[in-house]
Backbone as JSON, one array per atom type, in Angstrom:
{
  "sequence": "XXXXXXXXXXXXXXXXXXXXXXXXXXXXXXXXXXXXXXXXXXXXXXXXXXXXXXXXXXXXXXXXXXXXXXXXXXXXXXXXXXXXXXXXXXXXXXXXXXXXXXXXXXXXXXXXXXXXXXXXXXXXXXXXXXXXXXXXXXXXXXXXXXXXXXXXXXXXXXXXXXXXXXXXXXXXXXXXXXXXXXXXXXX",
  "N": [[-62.26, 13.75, -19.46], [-61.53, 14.36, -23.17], [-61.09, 12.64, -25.81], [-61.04, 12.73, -28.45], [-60.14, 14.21, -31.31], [-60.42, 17.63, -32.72], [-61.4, 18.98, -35.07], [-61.71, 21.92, -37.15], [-64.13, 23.14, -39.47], [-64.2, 26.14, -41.6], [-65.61, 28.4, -44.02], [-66.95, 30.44, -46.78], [-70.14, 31.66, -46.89], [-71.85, 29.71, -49.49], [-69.38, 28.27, -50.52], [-69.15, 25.33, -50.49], [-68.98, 23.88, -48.27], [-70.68, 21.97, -47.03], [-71.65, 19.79, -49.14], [-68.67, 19.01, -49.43], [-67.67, 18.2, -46.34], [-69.58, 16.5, -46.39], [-68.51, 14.31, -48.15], [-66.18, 13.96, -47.07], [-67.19, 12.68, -44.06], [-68.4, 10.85, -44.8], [-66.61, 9.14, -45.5], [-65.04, 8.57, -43.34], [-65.66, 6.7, -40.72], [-64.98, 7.11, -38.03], [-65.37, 9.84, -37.11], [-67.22, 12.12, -35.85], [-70.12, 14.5, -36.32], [-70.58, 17.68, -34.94], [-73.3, 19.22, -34.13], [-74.52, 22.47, -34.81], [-76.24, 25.17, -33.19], [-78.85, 27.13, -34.25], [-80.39, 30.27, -35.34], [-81.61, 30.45, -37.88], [-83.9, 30.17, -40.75], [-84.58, 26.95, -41.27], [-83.03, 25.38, -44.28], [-84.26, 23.66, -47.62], [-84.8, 20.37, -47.36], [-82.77, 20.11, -44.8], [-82.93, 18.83, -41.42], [-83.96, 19.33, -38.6], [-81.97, 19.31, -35.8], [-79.73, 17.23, -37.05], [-78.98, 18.58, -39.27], [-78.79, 21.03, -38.06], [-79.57, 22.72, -34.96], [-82.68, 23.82, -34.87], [-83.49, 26.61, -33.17], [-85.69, 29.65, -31.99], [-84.51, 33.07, -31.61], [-84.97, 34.15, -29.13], [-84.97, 31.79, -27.63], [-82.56, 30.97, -28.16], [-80.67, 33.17, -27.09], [-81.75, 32.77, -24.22], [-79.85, 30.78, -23.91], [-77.46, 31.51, -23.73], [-76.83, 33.02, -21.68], [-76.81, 31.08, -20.08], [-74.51, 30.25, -20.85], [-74.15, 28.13, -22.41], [-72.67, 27.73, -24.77], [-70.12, 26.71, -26.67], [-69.02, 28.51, -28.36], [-70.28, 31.22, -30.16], [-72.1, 33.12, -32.23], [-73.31, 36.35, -34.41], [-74.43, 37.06, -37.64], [-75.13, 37.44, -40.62], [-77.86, 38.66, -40.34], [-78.52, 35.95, -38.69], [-78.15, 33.91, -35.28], [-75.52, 31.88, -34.94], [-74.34, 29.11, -33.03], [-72.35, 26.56, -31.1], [-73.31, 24.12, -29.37], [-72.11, 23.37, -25.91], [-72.59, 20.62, -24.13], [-73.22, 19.2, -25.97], [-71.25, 18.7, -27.93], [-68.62, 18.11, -26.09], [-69.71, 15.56, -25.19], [-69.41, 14.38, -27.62], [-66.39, 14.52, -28.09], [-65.97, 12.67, -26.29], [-66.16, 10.44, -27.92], [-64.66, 10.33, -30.41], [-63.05, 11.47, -32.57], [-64.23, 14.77, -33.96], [-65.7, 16.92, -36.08], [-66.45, 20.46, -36.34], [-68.14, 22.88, -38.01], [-68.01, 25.97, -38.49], [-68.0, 29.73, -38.34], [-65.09, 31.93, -38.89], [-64.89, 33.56, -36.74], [-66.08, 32.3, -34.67], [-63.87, 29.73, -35.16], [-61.79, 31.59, -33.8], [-63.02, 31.54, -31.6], [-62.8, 29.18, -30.38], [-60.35, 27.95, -30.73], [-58.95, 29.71, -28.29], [-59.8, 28.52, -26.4], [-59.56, 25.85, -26.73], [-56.44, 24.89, -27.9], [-55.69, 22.98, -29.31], [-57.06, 22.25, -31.27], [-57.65, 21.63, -35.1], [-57.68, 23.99, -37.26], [-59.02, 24.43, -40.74], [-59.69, 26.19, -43.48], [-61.93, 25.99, -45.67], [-61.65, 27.51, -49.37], [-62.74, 29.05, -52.04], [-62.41, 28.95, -55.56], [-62.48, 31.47, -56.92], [-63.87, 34.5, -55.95], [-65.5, 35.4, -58.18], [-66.68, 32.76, -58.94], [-67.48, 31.75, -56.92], [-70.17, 33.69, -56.1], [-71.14, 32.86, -58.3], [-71.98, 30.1, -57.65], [-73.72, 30.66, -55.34], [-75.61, 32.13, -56.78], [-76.93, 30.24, -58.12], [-77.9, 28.47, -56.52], [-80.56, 29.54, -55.82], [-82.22, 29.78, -53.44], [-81.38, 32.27, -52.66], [-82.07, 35.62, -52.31], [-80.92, 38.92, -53.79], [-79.96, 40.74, -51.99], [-79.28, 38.85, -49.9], [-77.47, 37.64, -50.92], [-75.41, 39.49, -51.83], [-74.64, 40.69, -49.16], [-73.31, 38.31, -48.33], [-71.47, 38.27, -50.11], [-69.46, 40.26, -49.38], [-69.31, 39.55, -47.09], [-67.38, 36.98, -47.43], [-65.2, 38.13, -48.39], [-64.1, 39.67, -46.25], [-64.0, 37.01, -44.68], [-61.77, 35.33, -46.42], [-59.67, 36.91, -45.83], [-58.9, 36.44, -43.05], [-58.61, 33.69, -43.33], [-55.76, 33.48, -43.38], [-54.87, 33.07, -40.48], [-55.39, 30.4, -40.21], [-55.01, 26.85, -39.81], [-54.96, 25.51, -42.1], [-55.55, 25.85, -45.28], [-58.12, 25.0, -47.75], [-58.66, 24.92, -51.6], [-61.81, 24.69, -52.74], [-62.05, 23.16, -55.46], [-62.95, 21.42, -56.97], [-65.4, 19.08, -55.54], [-64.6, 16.52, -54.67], [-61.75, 15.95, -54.88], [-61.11, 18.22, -52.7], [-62.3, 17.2, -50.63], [-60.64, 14.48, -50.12], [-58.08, 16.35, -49.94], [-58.86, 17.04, -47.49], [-59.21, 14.62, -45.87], [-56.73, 13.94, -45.78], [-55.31, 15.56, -44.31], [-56.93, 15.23, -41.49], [-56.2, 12.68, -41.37], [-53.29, 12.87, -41.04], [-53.28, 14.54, -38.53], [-54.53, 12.83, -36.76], [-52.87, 11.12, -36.45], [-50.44, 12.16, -35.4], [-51.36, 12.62, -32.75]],
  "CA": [[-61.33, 14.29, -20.47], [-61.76, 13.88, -24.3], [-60.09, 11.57, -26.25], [-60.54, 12.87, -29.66], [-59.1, 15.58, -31.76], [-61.62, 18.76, -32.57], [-61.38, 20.16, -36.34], [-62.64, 23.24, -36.94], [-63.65, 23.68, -40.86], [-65.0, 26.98, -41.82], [-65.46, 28.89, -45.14], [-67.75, 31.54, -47.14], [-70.97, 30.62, -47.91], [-71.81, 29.12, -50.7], [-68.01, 27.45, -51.23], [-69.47, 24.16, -50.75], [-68.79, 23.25, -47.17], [-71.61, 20.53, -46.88], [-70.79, 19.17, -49.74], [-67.36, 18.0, -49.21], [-67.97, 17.67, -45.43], [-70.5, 14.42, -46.99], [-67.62, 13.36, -48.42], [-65.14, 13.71, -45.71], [-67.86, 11.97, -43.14], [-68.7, 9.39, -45.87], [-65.14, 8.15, -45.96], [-64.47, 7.68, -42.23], [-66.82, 6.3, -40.06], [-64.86, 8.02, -37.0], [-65.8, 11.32, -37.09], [-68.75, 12.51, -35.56], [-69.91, 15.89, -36.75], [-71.1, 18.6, -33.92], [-74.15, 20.19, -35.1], [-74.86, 23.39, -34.21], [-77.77, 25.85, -32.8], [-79.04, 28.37, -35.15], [-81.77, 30.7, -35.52], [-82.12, 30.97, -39.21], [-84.97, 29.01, -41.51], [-84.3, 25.23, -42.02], [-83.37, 25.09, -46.24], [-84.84, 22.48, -47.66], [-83.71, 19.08, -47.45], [-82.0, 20.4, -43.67], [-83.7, 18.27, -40.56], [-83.45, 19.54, -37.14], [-81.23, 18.15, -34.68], [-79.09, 16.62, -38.25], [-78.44, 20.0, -40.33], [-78.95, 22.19, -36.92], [-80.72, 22.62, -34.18], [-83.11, 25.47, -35.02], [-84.33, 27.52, -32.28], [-86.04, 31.23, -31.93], [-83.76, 34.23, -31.25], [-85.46, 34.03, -27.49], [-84.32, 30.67, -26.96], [-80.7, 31.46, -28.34], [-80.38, 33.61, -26.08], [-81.61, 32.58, -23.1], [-78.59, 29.57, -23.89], [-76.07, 32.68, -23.86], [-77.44, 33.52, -20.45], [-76.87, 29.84, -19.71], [-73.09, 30.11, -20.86], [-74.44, 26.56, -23.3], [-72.13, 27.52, -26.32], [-68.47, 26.78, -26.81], [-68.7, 29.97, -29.29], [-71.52, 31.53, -30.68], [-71.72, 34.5, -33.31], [-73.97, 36.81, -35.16], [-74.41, 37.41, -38.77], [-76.6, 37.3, -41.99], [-79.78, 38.6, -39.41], [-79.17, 35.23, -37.24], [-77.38, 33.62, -34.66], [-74.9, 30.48, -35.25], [-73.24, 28.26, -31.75], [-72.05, 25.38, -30.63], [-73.54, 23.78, -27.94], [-70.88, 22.85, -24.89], [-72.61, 19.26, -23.73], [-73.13, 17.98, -27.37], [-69.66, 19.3, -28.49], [-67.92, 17.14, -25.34], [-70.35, 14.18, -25.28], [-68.95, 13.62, -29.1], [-65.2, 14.31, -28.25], [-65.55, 11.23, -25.69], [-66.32, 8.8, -28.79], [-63.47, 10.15, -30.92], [-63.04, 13.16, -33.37], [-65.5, 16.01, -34.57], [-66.08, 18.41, -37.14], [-67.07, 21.38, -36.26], [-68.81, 23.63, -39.26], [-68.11, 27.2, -37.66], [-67.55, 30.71, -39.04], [-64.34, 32.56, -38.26], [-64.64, 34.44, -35.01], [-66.73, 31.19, -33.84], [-63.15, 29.57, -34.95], [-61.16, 31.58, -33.02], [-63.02, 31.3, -29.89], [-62.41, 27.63, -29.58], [-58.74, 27.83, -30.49], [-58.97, 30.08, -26.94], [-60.35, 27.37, -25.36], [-59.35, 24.51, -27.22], [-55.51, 25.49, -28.5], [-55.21, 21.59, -30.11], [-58.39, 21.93, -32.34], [-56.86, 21.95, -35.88], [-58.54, 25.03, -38.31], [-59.11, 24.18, -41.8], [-60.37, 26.72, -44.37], [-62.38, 25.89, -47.5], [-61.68, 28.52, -49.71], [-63.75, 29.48, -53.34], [-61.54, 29.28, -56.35], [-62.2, 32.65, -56.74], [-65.22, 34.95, -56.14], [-66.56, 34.93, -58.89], [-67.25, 31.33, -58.62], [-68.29, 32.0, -55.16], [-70.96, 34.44, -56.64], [-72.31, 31.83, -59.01], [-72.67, 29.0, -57.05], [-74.68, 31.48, -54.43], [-76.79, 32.57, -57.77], [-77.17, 29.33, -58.67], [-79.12, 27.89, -55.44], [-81.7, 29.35, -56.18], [-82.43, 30.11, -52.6], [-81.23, 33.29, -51.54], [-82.08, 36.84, -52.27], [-80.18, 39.89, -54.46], [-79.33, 41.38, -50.65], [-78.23, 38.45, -49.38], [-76.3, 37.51, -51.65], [-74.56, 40.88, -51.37], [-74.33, 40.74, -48.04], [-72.64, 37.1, -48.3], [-70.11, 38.25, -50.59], [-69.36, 41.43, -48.72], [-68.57, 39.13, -46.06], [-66.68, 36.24, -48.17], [-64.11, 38.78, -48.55], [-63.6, 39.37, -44.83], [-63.48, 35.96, -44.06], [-61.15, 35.39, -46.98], [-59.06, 37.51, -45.3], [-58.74, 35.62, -41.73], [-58.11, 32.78, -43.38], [-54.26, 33.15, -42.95], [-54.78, 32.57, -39.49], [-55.47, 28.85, -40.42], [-53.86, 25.8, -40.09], [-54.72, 25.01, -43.46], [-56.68, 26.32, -46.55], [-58.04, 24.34, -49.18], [-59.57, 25.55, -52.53], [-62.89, 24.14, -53.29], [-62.28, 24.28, -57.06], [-63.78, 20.18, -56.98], [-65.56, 18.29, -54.28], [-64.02, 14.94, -54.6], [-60.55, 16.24, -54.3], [-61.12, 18.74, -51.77], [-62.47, 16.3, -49.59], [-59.19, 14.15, -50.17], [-56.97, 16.82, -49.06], [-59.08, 17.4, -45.55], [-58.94, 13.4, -45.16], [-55.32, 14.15, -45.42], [-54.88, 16.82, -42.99], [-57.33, 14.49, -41.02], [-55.36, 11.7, -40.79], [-52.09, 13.04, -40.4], [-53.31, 14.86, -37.38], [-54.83, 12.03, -35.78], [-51.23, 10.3, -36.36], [-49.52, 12.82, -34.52], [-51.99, 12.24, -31.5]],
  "C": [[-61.67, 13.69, -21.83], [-60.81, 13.66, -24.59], [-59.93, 11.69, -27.6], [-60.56, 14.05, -30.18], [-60.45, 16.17, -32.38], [-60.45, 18.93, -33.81], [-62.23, 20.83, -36.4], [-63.02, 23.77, -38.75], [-65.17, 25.09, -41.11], [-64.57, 27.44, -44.05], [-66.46, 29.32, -45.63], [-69.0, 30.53, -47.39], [-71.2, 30.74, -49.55], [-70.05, 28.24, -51.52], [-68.49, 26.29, -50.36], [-69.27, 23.0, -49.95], [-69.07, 21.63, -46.54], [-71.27, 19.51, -47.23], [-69.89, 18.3, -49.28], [-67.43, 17.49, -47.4], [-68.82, 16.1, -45.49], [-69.55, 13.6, -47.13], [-66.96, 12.68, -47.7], [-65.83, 12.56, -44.49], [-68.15, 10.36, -43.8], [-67.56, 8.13, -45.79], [-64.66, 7.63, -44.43], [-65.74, 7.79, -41.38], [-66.3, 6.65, -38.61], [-65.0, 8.9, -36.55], [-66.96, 11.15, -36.9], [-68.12, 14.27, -36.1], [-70.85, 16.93, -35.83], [-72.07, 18.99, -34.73], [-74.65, 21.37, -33.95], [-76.28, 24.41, -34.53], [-78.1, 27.31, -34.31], [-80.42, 28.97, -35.5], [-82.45, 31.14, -37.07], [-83.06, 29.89, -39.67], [-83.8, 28.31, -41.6], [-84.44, 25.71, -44.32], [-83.78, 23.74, -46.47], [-83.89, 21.7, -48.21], [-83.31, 19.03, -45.28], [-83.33, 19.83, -42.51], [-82.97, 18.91, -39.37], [-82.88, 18.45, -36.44], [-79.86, 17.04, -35.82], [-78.3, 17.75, -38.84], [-78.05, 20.89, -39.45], [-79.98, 22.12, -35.67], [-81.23, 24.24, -34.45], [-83.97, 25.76, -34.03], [-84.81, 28.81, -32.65], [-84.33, 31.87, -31.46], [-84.21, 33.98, -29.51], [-84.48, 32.88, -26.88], [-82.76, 30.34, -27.12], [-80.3, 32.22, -27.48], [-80.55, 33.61, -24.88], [-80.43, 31.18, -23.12], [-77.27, 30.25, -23.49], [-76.17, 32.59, -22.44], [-77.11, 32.46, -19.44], [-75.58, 29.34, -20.12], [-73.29, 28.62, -21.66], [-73.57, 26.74, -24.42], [-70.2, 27.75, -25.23], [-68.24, 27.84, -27.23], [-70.42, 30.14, -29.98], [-70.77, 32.68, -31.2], [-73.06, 35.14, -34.14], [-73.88, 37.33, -36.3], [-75.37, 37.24, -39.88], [-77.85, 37.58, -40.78], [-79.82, 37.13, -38.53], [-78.07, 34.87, -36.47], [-76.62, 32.17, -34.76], [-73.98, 30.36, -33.54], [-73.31, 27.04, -31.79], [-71.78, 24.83, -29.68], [-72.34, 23.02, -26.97], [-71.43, 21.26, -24.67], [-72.43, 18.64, -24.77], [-71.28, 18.06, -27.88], [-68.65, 18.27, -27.22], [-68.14, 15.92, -24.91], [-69.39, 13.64, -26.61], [-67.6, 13.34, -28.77], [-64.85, 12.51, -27.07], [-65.36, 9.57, -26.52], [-65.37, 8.82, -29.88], [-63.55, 11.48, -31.15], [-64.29, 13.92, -33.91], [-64.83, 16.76, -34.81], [-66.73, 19.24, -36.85], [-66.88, 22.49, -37.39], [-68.91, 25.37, -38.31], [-67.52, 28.7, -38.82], [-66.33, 31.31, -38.72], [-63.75, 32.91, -36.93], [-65.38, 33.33, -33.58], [-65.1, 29.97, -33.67], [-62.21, 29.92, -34.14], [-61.13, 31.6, -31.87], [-62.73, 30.07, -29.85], [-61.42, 27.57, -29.75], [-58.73, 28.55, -29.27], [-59.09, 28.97, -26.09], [-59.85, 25.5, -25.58], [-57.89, 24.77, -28.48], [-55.18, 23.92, -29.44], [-55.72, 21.41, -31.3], [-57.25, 22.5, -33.83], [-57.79, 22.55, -37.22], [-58.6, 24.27, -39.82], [-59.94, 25.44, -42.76], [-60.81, 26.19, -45.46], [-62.37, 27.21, -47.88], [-62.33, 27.99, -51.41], [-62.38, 29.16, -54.25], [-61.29, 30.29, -56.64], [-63.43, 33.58, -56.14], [-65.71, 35.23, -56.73], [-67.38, 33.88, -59.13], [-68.53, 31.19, -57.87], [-69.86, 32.35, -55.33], [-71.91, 34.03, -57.56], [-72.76, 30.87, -58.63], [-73.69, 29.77, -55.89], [-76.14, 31.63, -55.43], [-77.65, 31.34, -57.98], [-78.57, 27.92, -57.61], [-80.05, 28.15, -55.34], [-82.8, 29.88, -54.59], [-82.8, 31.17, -51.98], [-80.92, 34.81, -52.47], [-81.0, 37.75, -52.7], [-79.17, 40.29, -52.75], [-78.57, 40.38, -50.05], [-77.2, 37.81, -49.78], [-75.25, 38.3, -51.59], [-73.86, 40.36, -50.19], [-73.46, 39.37, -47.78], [-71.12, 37.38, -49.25], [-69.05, 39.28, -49.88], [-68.31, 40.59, -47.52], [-67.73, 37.73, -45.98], [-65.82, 37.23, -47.97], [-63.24, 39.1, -47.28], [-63.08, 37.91, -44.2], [-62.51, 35.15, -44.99], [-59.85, 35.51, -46.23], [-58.54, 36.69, -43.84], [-58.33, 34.02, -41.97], [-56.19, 31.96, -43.27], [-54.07, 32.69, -41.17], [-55.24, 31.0, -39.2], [-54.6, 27.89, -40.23], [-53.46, 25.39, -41.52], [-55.49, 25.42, -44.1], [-56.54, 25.61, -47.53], [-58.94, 24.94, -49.92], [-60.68, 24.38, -52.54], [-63.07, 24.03, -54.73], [-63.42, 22.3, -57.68], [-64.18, 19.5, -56.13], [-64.94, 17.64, -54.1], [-62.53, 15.66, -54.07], [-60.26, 17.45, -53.24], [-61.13, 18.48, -50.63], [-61.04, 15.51, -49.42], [-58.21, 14.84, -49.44], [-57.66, 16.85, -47.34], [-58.81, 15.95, -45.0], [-57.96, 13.49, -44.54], [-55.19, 14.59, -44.05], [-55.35, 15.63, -42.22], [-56.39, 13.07, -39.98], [-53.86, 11.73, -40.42], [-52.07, 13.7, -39.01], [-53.53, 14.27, -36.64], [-53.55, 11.17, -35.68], [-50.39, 10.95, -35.82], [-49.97, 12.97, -32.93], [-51.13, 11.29, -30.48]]
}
């Protein structure tokens, strides 16, 4: 049986997840943070097995096949999960963060009704739309296609425990400590 409490923080890309997740991990040295499988390119800077574990499409799916994810999901052209042994090895040493999209959120509230949601939300989308431009990274289309689907997951965010704006790292992070620690105080 695990012994520590499962957050679940999702939010669009480009609202600045990582980011404040640094923070949040920076500040308590209890949290472990799940990392999950994914078949998209490594960005740079991102180390396997640290940022993600990056596999092929083949080998993502023969894991499906192998019932290995807590939740898995498809979008932007790849596949994002979160492996079942690593994901319950961690909860034995305390709490984890899990970095998930939406519909990857609400499968583990199925399975895991304690885990406590968190949204990062954009200040607005326009923001959203410049910090995407601004990386330097990623493509007219997918950019599109990222805001397209910012707006959907916008949307689902009322089914949260909690939504915070991203409008500054530092204090963004702050409020999730919050949440954080008042949930582990109600444990």
């Amino acid at each position: 049986m695990s012994k520590g409490r499962l957050f679940v923080i999702s939010g669009a890309s480009g609202v600045g997840k990582s980011t404040v997740l640094n923070e949040v991990m920076a500040a308590r040295s209890d949290l472990r943070f799940s990392v999950s499988a994914t078949t998209r390119a490594p960005r740079p800077g991102e180390q396997d097995g640290v940022s993600y574990y990056f596999v092929t499409k083949a080998q993502f799916q023969e894991m499906i096949r192998q019932d290995a994810f807590v939740e898995y999901d498809a979008h932007m052209d790849n596949y994002y999960g979160t492996p079942k042994a690593q994901l319950e090895e961690k909860l034995k040493d305390g709490s984890v963060i899990l970095d998930i999209e939406p519909n990857g959120a609400f499968a583990v509230r199925k399975t895991r009704p304690d885990a406590v949601l968190i949204f990062i939300a954009p200040p607005s989308l326009e923001e959203l739309e410049k910090r995407l431009r601004s990386r330097g990274d990623t493509s007219q289309d997918q950019i599109q296609l990222r805001l397209d689907r910012a707006g959907w997951e916008m949307e689902q965010s009322k089914q949260y425990d909690y939504i915070v704006v991203n409008d500054q790292v530092q204090t963004c992070a702050q409020k999730i400590l919050h949440i954080i620690a008042k949930s582990c105080d109600e444990e």
